[in-house]
N, C-alpha and C positions, 0 to 999 in steps of 0.2 A: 417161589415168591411172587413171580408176575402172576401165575393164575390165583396166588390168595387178594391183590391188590388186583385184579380184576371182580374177585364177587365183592369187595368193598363198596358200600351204600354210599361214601361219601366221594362223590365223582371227582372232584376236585383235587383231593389227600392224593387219592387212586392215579390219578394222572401225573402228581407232580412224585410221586413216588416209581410209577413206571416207567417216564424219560432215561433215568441214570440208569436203571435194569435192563432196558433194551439198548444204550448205551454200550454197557457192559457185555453184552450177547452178543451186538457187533464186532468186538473187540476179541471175545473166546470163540467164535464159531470158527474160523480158520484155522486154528488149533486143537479144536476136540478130535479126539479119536474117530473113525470112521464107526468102527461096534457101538459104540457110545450114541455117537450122534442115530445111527440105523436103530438102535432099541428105544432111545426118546423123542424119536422125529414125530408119532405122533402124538406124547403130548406134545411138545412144541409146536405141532400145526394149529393143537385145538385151542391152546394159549395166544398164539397169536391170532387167530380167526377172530379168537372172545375181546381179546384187546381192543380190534380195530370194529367189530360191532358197537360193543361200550362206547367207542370215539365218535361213531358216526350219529349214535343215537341219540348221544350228548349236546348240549349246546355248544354251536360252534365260535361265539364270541370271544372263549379264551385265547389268551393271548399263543398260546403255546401248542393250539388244536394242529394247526398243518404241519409244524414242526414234528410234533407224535404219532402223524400218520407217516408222514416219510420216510420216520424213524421205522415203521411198523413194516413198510413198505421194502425200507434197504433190508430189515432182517429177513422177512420171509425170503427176497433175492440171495442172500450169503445161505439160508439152509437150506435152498433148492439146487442150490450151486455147487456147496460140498455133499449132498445126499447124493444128487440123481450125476453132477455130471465129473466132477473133481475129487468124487471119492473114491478110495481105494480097497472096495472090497476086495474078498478073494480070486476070484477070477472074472472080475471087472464085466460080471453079469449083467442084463438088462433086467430090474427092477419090473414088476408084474403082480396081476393081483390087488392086496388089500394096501401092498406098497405105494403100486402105481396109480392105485386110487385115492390113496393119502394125501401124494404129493401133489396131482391136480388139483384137486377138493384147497389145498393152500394155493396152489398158484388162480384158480378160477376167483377165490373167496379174498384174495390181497390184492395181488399185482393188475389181475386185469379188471376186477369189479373197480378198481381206480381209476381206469383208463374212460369211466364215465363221470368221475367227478366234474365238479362247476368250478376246482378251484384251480387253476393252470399252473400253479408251481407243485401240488401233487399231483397232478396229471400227467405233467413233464416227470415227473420225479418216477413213478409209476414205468413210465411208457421207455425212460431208462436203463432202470433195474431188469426190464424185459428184456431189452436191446443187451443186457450185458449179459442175462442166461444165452442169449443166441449166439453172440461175439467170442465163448469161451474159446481159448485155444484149443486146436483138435489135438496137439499133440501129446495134449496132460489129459483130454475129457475123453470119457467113456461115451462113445459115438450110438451106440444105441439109445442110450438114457438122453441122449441131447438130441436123438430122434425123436425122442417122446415130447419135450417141449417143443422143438420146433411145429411138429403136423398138431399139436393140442394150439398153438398159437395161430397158425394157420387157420385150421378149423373155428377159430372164436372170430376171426378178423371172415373169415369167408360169411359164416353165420351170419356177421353185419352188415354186411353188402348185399346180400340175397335178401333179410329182410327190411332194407330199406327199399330196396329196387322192386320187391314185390308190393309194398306198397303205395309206393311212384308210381306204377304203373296199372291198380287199383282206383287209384284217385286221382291220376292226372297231373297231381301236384305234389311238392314235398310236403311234407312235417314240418315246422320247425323243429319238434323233437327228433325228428329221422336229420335232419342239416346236420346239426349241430353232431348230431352221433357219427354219421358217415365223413364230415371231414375232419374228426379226433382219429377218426380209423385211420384214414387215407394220407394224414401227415405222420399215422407212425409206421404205414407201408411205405413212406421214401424211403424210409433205412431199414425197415424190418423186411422185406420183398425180398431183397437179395439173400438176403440170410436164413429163408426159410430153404433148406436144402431138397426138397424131395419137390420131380420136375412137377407130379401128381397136384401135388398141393397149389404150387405155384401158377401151375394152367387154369386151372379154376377156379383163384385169385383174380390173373390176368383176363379172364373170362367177362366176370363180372366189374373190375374195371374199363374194360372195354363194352359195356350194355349201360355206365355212367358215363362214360364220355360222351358215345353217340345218341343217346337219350337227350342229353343236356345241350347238344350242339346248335344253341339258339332255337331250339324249339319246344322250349320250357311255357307254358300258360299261367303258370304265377307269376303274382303280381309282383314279388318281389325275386322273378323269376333273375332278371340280368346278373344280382352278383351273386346270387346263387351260381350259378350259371358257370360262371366264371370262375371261382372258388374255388366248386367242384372239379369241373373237367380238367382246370389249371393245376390240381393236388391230385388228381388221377394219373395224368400225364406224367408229372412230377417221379410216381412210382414206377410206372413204366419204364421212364427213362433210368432210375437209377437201377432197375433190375438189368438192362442192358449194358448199363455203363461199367457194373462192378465187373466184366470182361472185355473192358476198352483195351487190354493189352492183348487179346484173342489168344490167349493162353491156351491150349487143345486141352486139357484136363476140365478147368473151370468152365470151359465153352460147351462140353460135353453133358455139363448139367443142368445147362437150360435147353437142351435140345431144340427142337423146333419154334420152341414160342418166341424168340424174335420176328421170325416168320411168317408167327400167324397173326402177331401186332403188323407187320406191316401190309399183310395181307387184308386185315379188315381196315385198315385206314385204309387204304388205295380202294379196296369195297366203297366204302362210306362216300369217300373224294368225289368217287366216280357215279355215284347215284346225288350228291351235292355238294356242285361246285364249290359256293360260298361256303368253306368248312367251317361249321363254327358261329360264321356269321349269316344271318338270311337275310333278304331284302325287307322283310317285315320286324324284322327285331331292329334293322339301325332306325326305323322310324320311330318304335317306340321306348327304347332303350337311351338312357342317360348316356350323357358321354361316358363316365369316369364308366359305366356297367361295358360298355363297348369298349373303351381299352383292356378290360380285364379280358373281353371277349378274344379282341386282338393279340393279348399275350399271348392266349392259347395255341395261337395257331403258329405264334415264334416256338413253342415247347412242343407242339405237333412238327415240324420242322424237324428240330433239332433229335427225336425219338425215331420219323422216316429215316435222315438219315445214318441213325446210330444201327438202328434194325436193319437197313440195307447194306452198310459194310459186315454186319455180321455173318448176315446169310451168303454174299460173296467172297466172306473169308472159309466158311463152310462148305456151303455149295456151291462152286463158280456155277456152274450150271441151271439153276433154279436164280440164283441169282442173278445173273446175265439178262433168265425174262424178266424180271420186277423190277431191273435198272431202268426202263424206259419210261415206264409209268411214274417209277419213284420221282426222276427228273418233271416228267411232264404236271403232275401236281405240286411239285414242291416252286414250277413256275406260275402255276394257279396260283398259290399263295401269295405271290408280290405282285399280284391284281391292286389296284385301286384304290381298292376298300381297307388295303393294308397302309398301318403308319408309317412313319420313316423309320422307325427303329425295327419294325418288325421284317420292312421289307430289306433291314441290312441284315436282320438274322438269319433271316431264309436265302439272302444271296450267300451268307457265309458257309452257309450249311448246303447248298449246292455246290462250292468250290470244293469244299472237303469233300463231298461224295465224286464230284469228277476227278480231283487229283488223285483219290483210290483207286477209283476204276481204271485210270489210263495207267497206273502205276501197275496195278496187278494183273491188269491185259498187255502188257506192255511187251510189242514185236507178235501178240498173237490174233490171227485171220479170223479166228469165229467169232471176234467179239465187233467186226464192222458194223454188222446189220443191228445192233441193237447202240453204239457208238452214234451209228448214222439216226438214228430214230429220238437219241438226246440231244443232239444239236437242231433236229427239231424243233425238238416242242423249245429251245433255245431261242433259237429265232426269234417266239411269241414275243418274246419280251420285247423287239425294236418297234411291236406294237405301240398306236397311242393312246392305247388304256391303261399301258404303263408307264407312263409317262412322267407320272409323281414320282415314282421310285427308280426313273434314269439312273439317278447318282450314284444311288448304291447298285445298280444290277449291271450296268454296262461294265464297268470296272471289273466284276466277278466274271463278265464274258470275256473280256481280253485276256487275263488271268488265264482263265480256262483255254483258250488260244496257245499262247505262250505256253502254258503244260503240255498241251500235244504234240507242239515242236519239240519240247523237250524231251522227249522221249527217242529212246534210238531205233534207229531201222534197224532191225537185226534178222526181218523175214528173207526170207528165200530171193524174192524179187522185190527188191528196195525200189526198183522204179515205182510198183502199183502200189507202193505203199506212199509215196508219193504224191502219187493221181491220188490215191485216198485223201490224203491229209487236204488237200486244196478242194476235193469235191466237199468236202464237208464244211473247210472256211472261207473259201472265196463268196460263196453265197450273202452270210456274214458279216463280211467284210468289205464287198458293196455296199452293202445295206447299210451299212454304218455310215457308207461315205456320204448315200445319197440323203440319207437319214439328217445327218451336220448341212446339208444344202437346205432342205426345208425347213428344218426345225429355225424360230427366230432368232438372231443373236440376244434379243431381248431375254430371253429364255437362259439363263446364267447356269443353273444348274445340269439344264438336259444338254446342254454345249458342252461344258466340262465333262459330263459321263461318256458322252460320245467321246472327245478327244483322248482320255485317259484310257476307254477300252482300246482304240484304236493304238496308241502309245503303248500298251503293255503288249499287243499283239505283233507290234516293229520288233521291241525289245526282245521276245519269244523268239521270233520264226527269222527273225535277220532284215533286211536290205532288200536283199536278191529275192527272198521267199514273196514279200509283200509286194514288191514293183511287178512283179510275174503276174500277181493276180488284179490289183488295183490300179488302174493308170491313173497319171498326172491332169488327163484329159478325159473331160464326161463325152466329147461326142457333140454335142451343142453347141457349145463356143468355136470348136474349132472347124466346123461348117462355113460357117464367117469369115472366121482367121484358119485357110490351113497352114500357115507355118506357124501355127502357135503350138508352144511347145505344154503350156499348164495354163487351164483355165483360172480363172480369180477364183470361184468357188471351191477351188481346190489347193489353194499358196497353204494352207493350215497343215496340208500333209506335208508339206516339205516343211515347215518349221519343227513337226513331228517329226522327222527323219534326222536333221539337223540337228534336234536333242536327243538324238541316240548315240548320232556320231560325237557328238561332243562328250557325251556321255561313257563311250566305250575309248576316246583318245583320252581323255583326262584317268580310269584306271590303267589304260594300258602304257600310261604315262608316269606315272606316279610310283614311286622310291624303283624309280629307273624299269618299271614297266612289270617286273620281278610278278607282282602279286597278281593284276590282272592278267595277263598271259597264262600263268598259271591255271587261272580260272577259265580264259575260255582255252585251253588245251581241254583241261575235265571235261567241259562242257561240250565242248567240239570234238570228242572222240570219236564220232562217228563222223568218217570223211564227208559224206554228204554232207554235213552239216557247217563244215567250215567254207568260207568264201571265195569265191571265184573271182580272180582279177579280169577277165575273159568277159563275166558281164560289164564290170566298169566301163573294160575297154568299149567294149561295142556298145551297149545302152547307154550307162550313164555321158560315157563322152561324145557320143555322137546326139543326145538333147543337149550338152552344154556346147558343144560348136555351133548346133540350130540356135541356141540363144544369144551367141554369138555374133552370125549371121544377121538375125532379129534386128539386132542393135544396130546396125550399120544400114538398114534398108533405107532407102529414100524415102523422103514423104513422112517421117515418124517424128515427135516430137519431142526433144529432149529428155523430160519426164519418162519420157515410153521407154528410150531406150537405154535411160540410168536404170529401170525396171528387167528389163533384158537380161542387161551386166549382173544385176544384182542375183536375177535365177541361173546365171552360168557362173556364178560364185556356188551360189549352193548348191550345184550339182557336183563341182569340184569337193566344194566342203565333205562330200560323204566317201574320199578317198581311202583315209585310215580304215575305217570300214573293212576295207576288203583288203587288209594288210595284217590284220590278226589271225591265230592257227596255228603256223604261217597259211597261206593259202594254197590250196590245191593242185594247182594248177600256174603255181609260180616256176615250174621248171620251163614249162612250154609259153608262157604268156610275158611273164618278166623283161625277158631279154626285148621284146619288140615295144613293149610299155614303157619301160626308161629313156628309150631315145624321144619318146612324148613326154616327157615326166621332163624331164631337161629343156627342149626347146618351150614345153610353157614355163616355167622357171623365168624364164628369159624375156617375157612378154609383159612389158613397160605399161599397159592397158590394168593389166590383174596384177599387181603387187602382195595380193595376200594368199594368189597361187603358190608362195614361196614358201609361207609358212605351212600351209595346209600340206603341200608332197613332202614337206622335209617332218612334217609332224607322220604323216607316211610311214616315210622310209624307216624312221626311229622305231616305230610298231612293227614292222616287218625285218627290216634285221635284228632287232631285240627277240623276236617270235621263232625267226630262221636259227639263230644263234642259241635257246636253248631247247628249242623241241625239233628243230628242222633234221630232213633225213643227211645222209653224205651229199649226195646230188644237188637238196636245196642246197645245201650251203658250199657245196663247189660251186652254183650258180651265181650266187652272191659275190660270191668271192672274184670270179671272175668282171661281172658286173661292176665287182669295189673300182675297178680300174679305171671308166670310165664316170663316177657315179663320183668320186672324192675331185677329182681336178674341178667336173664343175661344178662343184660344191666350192668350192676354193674360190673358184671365182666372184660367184654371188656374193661371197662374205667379203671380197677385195670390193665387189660392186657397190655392196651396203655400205660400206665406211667411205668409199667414195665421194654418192651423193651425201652422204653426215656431214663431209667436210664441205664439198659444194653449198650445202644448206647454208653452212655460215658467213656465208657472203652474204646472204640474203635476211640474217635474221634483224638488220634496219627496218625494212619492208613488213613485220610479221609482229602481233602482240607476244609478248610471255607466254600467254597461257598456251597459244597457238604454237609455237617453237617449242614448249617442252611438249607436248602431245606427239611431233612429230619426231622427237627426241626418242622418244618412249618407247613409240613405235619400233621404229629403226632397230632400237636395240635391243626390243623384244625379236626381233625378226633374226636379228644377229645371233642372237644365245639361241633359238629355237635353228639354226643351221649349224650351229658350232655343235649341238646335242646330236642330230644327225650324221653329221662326220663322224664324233667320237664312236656313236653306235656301229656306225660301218666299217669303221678301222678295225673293226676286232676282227672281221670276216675276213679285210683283205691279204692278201697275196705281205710276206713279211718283206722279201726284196723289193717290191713296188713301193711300200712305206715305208721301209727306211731310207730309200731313193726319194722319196715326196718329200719326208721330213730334211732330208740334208737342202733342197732346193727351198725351203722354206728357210732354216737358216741361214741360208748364203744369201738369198732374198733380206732377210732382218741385217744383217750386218748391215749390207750396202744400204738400206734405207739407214738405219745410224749412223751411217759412217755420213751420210749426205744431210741428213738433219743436223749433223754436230757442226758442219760446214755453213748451212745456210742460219744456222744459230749465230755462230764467230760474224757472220755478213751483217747480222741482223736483218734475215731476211723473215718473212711470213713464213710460221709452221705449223700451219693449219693443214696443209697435205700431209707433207712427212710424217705428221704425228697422228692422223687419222690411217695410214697406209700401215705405221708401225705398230696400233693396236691389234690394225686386220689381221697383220703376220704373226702378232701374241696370240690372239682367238685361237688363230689356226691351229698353232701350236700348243694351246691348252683343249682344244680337241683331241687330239692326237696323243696328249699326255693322259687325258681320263678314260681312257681305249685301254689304258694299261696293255699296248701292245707293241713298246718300244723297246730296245734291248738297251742294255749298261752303259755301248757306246753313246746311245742318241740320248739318253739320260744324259751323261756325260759332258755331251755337246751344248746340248740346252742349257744345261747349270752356269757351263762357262759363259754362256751368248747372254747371258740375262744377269749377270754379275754386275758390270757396269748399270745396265739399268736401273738394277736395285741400290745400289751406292750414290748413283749420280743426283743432286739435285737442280744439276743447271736444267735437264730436261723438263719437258711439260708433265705436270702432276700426273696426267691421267694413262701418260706411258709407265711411270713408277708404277702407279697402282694397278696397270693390268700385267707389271713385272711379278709384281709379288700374290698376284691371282694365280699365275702359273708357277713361282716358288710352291705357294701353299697347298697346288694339285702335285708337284713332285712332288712334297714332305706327303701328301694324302695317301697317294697311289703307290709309288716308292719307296717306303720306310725304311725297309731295308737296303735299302741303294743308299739313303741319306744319311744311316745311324751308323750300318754296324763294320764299316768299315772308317778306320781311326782316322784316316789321313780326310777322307770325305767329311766326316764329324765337325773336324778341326776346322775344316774351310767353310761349312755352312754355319757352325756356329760362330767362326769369325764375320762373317758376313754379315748375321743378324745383329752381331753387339757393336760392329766397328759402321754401321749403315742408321741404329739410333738417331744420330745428332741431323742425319740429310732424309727422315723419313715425312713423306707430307701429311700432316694431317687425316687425309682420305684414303692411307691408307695402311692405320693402325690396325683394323679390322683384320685385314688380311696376313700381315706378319704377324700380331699375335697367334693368329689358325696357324701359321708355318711352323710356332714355336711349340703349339700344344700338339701338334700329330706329331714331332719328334718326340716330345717327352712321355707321351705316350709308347712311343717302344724304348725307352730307357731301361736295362736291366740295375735294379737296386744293385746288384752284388757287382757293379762294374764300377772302380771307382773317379775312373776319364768321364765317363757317362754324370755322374753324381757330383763332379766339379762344375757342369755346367749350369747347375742350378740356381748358384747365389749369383752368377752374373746376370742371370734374367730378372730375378725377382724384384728389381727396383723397378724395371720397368713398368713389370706386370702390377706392382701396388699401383704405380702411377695411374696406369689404365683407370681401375677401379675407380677413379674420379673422373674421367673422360664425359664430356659433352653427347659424344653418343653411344645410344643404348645398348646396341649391337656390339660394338668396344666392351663396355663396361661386363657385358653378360659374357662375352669371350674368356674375359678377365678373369672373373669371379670361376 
C-alpha cells in the first residue's frame, strides 16, 4: 500500500494517505516475525527510500511535510533495529553480502542523508533515531550486526571531518557550507563518540577532532572567523570530553576500550600548550575579535581545562607511570590557563579543575616515594599563580591553593621514614606559604578581592595542616619590625594571621563543643589517625606560651603608652585563645606534658589581669577530657584521672570566685547603667556555665572515692550556707552573699550530677539537700530556680534512680505536686523538664506509674498559656 501511494501523481492524496500507513508500520514492526521481516526488508528499504525521496522533492510548505519525514525517519530506525540488531535469527549470525548492503543503502538514504537537513526538528529527530541504533542494549542485540552500524556511522561522521578539514586547509578558510556541516556532525559526536565501540574507529575520529581544535585555536583568517572559532573548537572539545567522561567511574572493562586515546588527547593538548601559550586565544585575535567572539573563545579554554584534567586522571588511573610524567605539565598549563586573559568564570573553572586533578593525585600517591619529584615540580609551576599577572583571578585560584595545601596534610604518613615525609611536606609548602604572607603585605588593602583570596588560601591551609604545622613554618614576625622592636613579639603587617588562627580555634572549639563534643572528636580522631598528625601540648607549652608571657612582659615595660599596652594584653589573649587547639585527639603527648601544664593551666586561672583566661582553659580542659574519655589510651586516661584531683578543687574555686564578685558587683550596680550591669551579668554567667561544663567533663575521669568525698563536702558546704541564710533571713539581714554562695554550691553540684558519675548514695543525698529548696518560697527566687536546674539534671541523668523505685517515685512526685502553689515564676521552665524526663520512663503497663498522670495535667494545660515561650514549648 505505501509503495502504490508512493507512485501516486497526486502529491498531496499520497502524503496524507501515507501518515496513517507509516503510522501503522511503527506500531507492527516490533511484532513481525524475524523471517518475515528478513524476506521483506528489502522492499521495505526501497519503499521507505521512495517515500522520503517523493517528500523531499515535494514542496515543503505543507503543513505536515516535517511531521512525514520523522515519521519516515522513526520507521527506517524500528527496521534497522529489529533486522540488523534485535532480531532473532537462527544462530544470531552477522548479516553480509546483499543483506548488509541493503541495510546500509536504508540507513545512508534515511537516518543520515537527514543529518544534513536545514530543518532542526528533523535533524534532531534524525540524529536520535541514530543515537538509539547505537544505545541498543548489548544483552538482547546481536553484537556483530550492531558492529555494523556502529563503524558504517563512524565512517560517515569521520568522512565529514576529513572533508571539511581538507578543505580548510585548501582555502585557508571555512565554507559556510563546510560550518554549518561540521558543527551538525560534532554536536551529534557529544553522544554518538562514546558509543561508537571499536578503539579503530574512535582514534581516527579523535584524530581529526583534534586537527579542528588546534586549527581553530584563534588562528582562523576569516572574517567571521571569532564564532566560528569558538563554536567549533567549543563542539569539538565538547566530544572529547564526553568520550572520556562515559569512564568517569574508571571501570577496567569500559576503560579497556578506549585504550590509549585519553592519552593521546592529552598529549597533543600539552603539544599544542606548549608551542602556544595563549591556547585558544592569540594576542592578535583579542584585538580584533568582538567581545561576545572572545568569550566563546574563553569558554574554550574552561572545556580544554576540564578534558586535561579528565584525560590526566584516566591515564593515572591506567598507567601510574606514564601518568606521573604528564602530571607536571598537565598542572603547569592548566596554571597557564588562569593568565589574565582569562575571565572570572573561567579562571574559577580551571582553578576547579586543578583541585580535582591534585586531590587524585595526592589521593592515589598517597604514602608513595616516587611520586615526590613530579609532586615537587606541581607546586611549582603552583607558585606562578602568586604572580601579578594573575592577579584578576586571586579570588578564585588562591582558595584552590589552600585547599590544595589542606589535601596534602591530609593525607597519612604511612612511609617508612615519616620524618622525611615531613621535611617533604614543608619543602614543598613553606615556600608557598611565605609567599602568601609576604604577598597580603604588598598587595593594597584597597584591593578587596586579592586580600580575601589571600586570607582564605592562607585559612584553609591553618585549617589543613593544624597550628603547630603552620607556626613551624610562617612566623608572627617578618624580621623588619622587629629590628626596631626586639621584644616584639608580632609585627602589625602580620595581626591578620592570628585573627586567621583565632578562627580556626574558635572553629575547632565550637565542634568539639557541640552536643557534648560527641560529633567533632569523632571527627578529628578519623582525621588524626595518624599520630603525627594529632597535637602536641609540648609546643603550646614552649612556643605559644612563652610569646604570650613576652606579651605579657610587653605590656608592663616602662615608657609605653596605654594604648600600646591594652594592644600587648590583647595579643597574650590570642595566644592563649588557641589552647583548645591542642587538646583535641586527645594529644600526643598528654602523658608526658599534662602533668607539668596544669599547674600553669591553674595559676593563670587565677590571674585577676586576664579574666577570659578562665573561660579559654576550661573551654580546654572540656576538649581534652571529652577526647581522653572516649578515644584516650589506659595511661591517657589514668593520667587524667589522677590530674581529676587537683584539676576539680580548683575548678571549684573559681566557680565559688565567680559568684563572689556576682555578688560583690551588687553593691555597686547604683554606680553602673542597665545596659552595663546586665553585660557584666552575662558575662559572669557565661563564665560560670562554661566552668561548671568542665567539671562535669572531668568528673567522669576522676578517681570515684575522691568524688564522692568532694561531693559530700559540697553538701555539708550547702547545708551550712542554708542553714545561715535561713538565720540571717529571720534577722532581716542582706542575702546578697548567702544566696550568691548557695547558687555556686548548686552549680557545683549540678556539675557533678551531669558527670553522671555519682552512685545512689550521693543521688540520694542530693535529692534530700535540695527538697527544702524546692518547697521553700521564703528563699530568694534565683536559689529555687537553680534547686529545680539540678532536680531537672537528676530526673535527666538518673531516671532510673527517680522512677523505678516506688517509694522514690512517691517522694519526687510528692514534691512536684505539693511544691505547685510556692513555685516562682522563673522557674516553670525547669520543673515542667523534671516532670517530662520522668514521664518519659513511665512503663504504660505500671499502674502506680499511670496514676501520676491526671495530677500533673492541670498544670501542664495551665502552662500552655504561660508568658514564656520556653514554658509554653516545654508544655506542649
Amino acid at each position: 500500500t505505501l509503495n502504490n501511494s508512493s507512485s501516486n501523481t497526486n502529491t498531496n492524496a499520497a502524503s496524507d494517505a501515507q501518515m496513517p500507513l507509516l503510522q501503522l508500520l511503527e506500531l507492527s514492526l516490533p511484532h513481525v516475525a524475524y523471517n518475515i521481516l528478513n524476506h521483506q526488508f528489502h522492499v521495505l528499504s526501497r519503499v521507505l527510500r521512495a517515500a522520503l525521496k517523493m517528500e523531499q522533492s515535494s514542496s515543503a510548505d505543507r503543513s505536515n511535510a516535517n511531521a512525514k519525514v520523522r515519521q519516515l525517519s522513526k520507521c527506517a530506525h524500528l527496521a534497522l533495529l529489529h533486522y540488523l540488531i534485535l532480531g532473532n535469527n537462527n544462530d544470531n549470525a552477522v548479516v553480509s553480502g546483499p543483506q548488509k548492503k541493503q541495510a546500509l543503502k536504508l540507513l545512508d538514504e534515511t537516518i543520515l542523508a537527514l543529518f544534513r537537513d536545514a530543518r532542526p526538528k528533523v535533524r534532531r529527530a534524525a540524529q536520535g533515531n541514530c543515537l538509539a541504533l547505537l544505545q541498543s542494549p548489548s544483552e538482547q542485540s546481536n553484537n556483530g550486526n550492531a558492529a555494523i552500524v556502529s563503524n558504517h556511522v563512524g565512517e560517515y561522521s569521520n568522512a565529514i571531518l576529513e572533508n571539511v578539514i581538507s578543505h580548510a586547509n585548501k582555502s585557508g578558510v571555512f565554507a559556510k557550507e563546510d560550518v554549518v556541516k561540521v558543527l551538525h556532525i560534532l554536536r551529534f559526536l557529544q553522544q554518538a563518540l562514546p558509543l561508537l565501540n571499536t578503539t579503530k574507529q574512535s582514534s581516527s575520529i579523535v584524530q581529526n577532532l583534534l586537527s579542528l581544535i588546534f586549527m581553530n585555536s584563534g588562528n582562523n583568517t576569516n572574517n567571521d572567523g571569532g564564532i566560528v572559532d569558538g563554536m567549533i573548537v567549543q563542539s569539538a572539545l565538547g566530544a572529547l570530553q564526553a568520550l572520556v567522561d562515559v569512564d568517569s567511574g574508571y571501570d577496567t572493562d569500559n576503560a579497556s576500550s578506549l585504550g590509549s586515546i585519553p592519552t593521546k588527547i592529552l598529549a597533543s593538548i600539552l603539544q599544542n600548550a606548549t608551542n602556544n601559550a595563549n591556547l585558544f586565544i592569540d594576542n592578535n585575535a583579542t584585538k580584533t575579535k568582538n567581545r561576545e567572539d572572545l568569550e566563546r573563545l574563553e569558554e574554550c579554554r574552561s572545556n580544554a581545562a576540564q578534558l586535561m584534567t579528565s584525560c590526566c586522571i584516566f591515564t593515572l588511573q591506567q598507567n601510574a607511570e606514564l601518568g606521573t610524567k604528564l602530571f607536571p605539565t598537565t598542572v603547569n598549563v592548566l596554571v597557564v590557563l588562569c593568565h589574565v586573559h582569562s575571565s572570572v568564570a573561567v579562571a574559577s573553572t580551571v582553578a576547579s579543575e586543578l583541585q580535582r586533578l591534585m586531590r587524585f593525585y595526592l589521593n592515589l600517591n598517597n604514602g608513595q616515594q616516587n611520586s615526590g619529584a613530579a609532586l615537587e615540580q606541581a607546586f611549582q609551576s603552583l607558585n606562578k599563580l602568586l604572580h601579578h599577572h594573575y592577579r584578576s583571578s586571586w579570588s578564585m585560584c588562591l582558595p584552590m591553593l589552600g585547599n590544595v595545601i589542606a589535601q596534602l596534610y591530609e593525607q597519612q604518613d604511612c612511609g617508612n621514614d615519616i620524618v622525611s615525609e615531613q621535611k617533604q611536606k614543608q619543602k614543598l609548602v613553606a615556600p608557598l606559604l611565605n609567599d602568601l604572607v609576604t604577598l597580603h603585605s604588598n598587595v593594597e588593602l584597597s584591593d578587596a578581592s586579592a586580600v580575601s583570596g589571600i586570607e582564605a588560601a592562607v585559612q584553609y591551609a591553618i585549617d589543613g595542616m593544624g597550628v603547630e604545622q603552620f607556626l613551624s613554618m610562617v612566623s608572627l614576625s617578618n624580621g623588619e619590625a622587629s629590628k626596631k622592636n626586639k621584644t616584639s613579639v608580632m609585627d602589625k603587617d602580620r595581626v591578620w594571621l592570628m585573627t586567621l588562627l583565632k578562627s580556626h580555634a574558635k572553629s575547632i572549639t565550637s565542634r568539639s563543643t557541640s552536643s557534648g563534643g560527641e560529633g567533632a572528636i569523632m571527627a578529628d580522631a578519623s582525621t588524626n589517625n595518624n599520630t603525627n598528625r594529632r597535637p602536641r601540648l609540648a609546643f603550646f607549652q614552649q612556643s605559644i606560651l612563652s610569646l604570650a608571657r613576652q606579651c605579657d612582659a610587653n605590656s608592663a615595660v616602662a615608657g609605653i603608652t596605654a594604648i600600646e599596652s591594652s594592644v600587648q594584653m590583647e595579643w597574650c589573649m590570642d595566644m592563649w585563645s588557641l589552647f583548645p587547639v591542642f587538646c583535641t585527639g586527645p594529644p600526643m603527648d598528654l602523658v608526658s606534658t599534662f602533668p607539668k601544664l596544669a599547674q600553669i593551666l591553674v595559676k593563670a586561672m587565677s590571674d585577676k589581669r586576664y579574666p577570659q583566661i578562665v573561660s579559654i582553659v576550661c573551654t580546654g580542659l572540656t576538649v581534652l577530657a571529652s577526647s581522653v574519655a572516649q578515644h584516650g589510651t589506659d595511661q591517657e586516661k589514668q593520667t587524667m584521672s589522677d590530674l581529676s584531683t587537683k584539676l576539680l578543687p580548683a575548678l571549684f574555686k573559681i566557680v565559688e570566685s565567680l559568684s563572689g564578685v556576682a555578688a560583690a558587683s551588687q553593691g555597686e550596680e547604683a554606680g553602673k547603667d542597665e545596659k552595663t550591669r546586665q553585660k557584666e551579668e552575662q558575662q559572669n554567667s557565661q563564665r560560670v556555665q562554661i566552668v561548671t561544663d568542665a567539671i562535669s567533663t572531668i568528673a567522669k575521669l576522676a578517681p570515684p572515692p575522691f568524688l564522692h568525698s568532694l561531693f559530700r563536702k559540697i553538701m555539708q558546704r550547702l547545708l551550712a550556707a542554708t542553714s545561715a541564710h535561713e538565720s540571717d533571713m529571720n534577722d532581716n539581714d542582706d542575702d546578697g552573699d548567702d544566696t550568691a554562695k548557695i547558687c555556686s554550691l548548686l552549680g557545683l553540684a549540678q556539675g557533678l550530677v551531669s558527670s553522671k558519675a555519682l552512685d545512689d548514695d550521693s543521688v540520694a543525698l542530693l535529692f534530700r539537700v535540695i527538697k527544702p529548696l524546692v518547697r521553700s518560697d521564703e528563699l530568694n527566687a534565683k536559689i529555687q530556680k537553680r534547686s529545680y536546674k539540678v532536680l531537672a539534671d537528676l530526673c535527666e541523668h538518673y531516671p532510673l534512680y527517680m522512677v523505678s523505685k516506688e517509694e522514690q517515685l512517691d517522694e519526687s512526685i510528692d514534691l512536684l505536686t505539693e511544691s505547685i502553689m510556692t513555685c516562682h515564676v522563673s522557674a516553670r521552665y525547669m520543673r515542667l523538664k523534671c516532670l517530662a524526663c520522668m514521664m518519659e520512663q513511665f512503663d504504660c503497663n505500671n499502674p502506680k506509674q499511670m496514676e501520676v498522670i491526671p495530677k500533673i495535667m492541670g498544670e501542664i494545660l495551665l502552662c500552655l498559656k504561660d508568658s514564656n515561650g520556653k514554658t509554653r514549648e516545654m508544655a506542649y
